[in-house]
C-alpha positions in Angstrom: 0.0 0.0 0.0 1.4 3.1 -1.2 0.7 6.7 0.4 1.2 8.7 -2.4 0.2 6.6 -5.7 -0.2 10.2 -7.7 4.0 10.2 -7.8 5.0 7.8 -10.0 7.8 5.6 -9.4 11.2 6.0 -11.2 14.3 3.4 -10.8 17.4 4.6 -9.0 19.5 3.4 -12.5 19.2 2.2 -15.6 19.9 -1.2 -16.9 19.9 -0.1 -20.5 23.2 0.3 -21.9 23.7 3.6 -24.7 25.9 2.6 -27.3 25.3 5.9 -28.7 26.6 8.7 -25.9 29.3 8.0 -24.6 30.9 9.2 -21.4 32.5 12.6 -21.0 35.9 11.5 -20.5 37.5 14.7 -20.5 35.9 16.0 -17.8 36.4 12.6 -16.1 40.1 13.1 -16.6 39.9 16.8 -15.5 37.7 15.9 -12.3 40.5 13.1 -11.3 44.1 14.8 -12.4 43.6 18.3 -11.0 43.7 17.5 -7.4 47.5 16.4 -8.0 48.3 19.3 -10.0 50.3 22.7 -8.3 48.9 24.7 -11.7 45.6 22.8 -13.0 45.7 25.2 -15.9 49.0 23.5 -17.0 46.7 20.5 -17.4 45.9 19.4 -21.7 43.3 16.9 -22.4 42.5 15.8 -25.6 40.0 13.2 -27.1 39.1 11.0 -29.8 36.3 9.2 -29.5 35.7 6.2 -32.8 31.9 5.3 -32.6 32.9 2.3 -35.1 35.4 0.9 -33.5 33.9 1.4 -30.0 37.5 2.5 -28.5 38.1 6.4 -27.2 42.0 7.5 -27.0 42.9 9.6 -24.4 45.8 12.0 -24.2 46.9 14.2 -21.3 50.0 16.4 -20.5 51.0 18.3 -17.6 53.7 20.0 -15.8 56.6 17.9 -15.3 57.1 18.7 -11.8 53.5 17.2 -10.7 54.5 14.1 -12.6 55.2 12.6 -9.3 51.9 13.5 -7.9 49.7 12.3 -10.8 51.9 8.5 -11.0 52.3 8.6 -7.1 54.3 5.4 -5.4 54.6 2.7 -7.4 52.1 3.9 -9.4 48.8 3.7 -7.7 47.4 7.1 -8.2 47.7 6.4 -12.0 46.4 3.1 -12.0 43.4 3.9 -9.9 42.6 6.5 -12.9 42.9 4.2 -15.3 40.7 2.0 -13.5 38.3 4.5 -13.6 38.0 5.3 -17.0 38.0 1.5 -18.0 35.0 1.3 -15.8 33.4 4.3 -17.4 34.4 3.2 -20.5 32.8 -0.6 -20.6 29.5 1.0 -18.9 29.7 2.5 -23.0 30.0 -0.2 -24.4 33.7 1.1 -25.3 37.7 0.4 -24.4 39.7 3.0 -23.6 43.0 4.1 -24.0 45.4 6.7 -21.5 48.0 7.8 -23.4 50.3 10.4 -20.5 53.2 12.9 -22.4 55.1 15.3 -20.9 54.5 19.0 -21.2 56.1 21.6 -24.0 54.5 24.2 -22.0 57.2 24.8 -19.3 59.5 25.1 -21.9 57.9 27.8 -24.6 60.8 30.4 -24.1 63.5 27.5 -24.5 65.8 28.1 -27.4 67.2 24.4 -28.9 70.5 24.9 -27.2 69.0 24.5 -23.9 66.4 21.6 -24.7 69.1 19.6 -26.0 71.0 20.4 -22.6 68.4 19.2 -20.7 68.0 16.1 -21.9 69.8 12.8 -20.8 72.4 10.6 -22.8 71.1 7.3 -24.0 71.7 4.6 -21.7 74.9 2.6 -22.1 74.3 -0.7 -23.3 75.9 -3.7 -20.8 78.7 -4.6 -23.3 80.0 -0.9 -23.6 79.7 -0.5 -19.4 82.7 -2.5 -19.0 86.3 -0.9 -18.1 87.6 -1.5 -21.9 89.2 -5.2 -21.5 87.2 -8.1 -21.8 88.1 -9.9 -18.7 85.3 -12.9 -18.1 83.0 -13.0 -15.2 82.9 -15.3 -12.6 80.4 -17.5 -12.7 78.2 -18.1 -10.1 77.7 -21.7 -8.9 74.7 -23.2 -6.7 75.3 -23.7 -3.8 75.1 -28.2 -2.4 74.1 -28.8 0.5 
């Protein structure tokens, strides 16, 4: 017996899945990265969204100082967006894809000179780490008990 039968009664959620809208992921992304960021505006989000294929590609860029934040130990605050998004993502019927790249914006007033300072050599190789003779190894036997 219901008190009030002139209100209709609505469901909380709907089962029905809508393979046509899809989620707004760049808010999504927005709405989860900012918290981590020291300058939010520093944040780039950018979209693309194939209805045929069902997938959605997700880039983002930021400062590289908050990089830290955003990945956090051992990456968990990265995962736990990702996670996210997947879940958001298969509720659409889609798969999605977080694609992370580091920022040009902190270095707009950089001339080439200084970018190619900045960067790092390429990592030695293990044959080339060695002190120029190629004196074997030991080799390490097990251990009998």
């Amino acid at each position: 017996m219901f008190l009030n039968r002139s209100v209709p009664q609505q469901p909380h959620h709907s089962a029905e899945k809508s393979s046509t809208a899809s989620p707004n992921y760049e808010g999504l992304v927005r709405f989860l990265i900012q918290p981590f960021l020291e300058s939010p505006a520093s944040l780039s989000v950018d979209c693309e969204i194939s209805q045929s294929l069902q997938k959605a590609w997700i880039r983002i860029a930021f400062d590289s100082a908050d990089k830290g934040k955003v990945f956090g130990r051992g990456g968990r605050n990265i995962q736990a967006i990702r996670t996210v998004i997947a879940a958001a993502a298969e509720l659409a019927g889609q798969s999605v894809y977080l694609d992370i790249y580091g920022s040009s914006a902190s270095r707009e007033g950089a001339s080439f000179d200084e970018e190619r300072e900045e960067r790092l050599p390429p990592p030695k190789s293990r044959e080339r780490r060695g002190n120029g003779n190629n004196t074997p190894r030991p080799i390490a036997k097990p251990r009998t008990r």
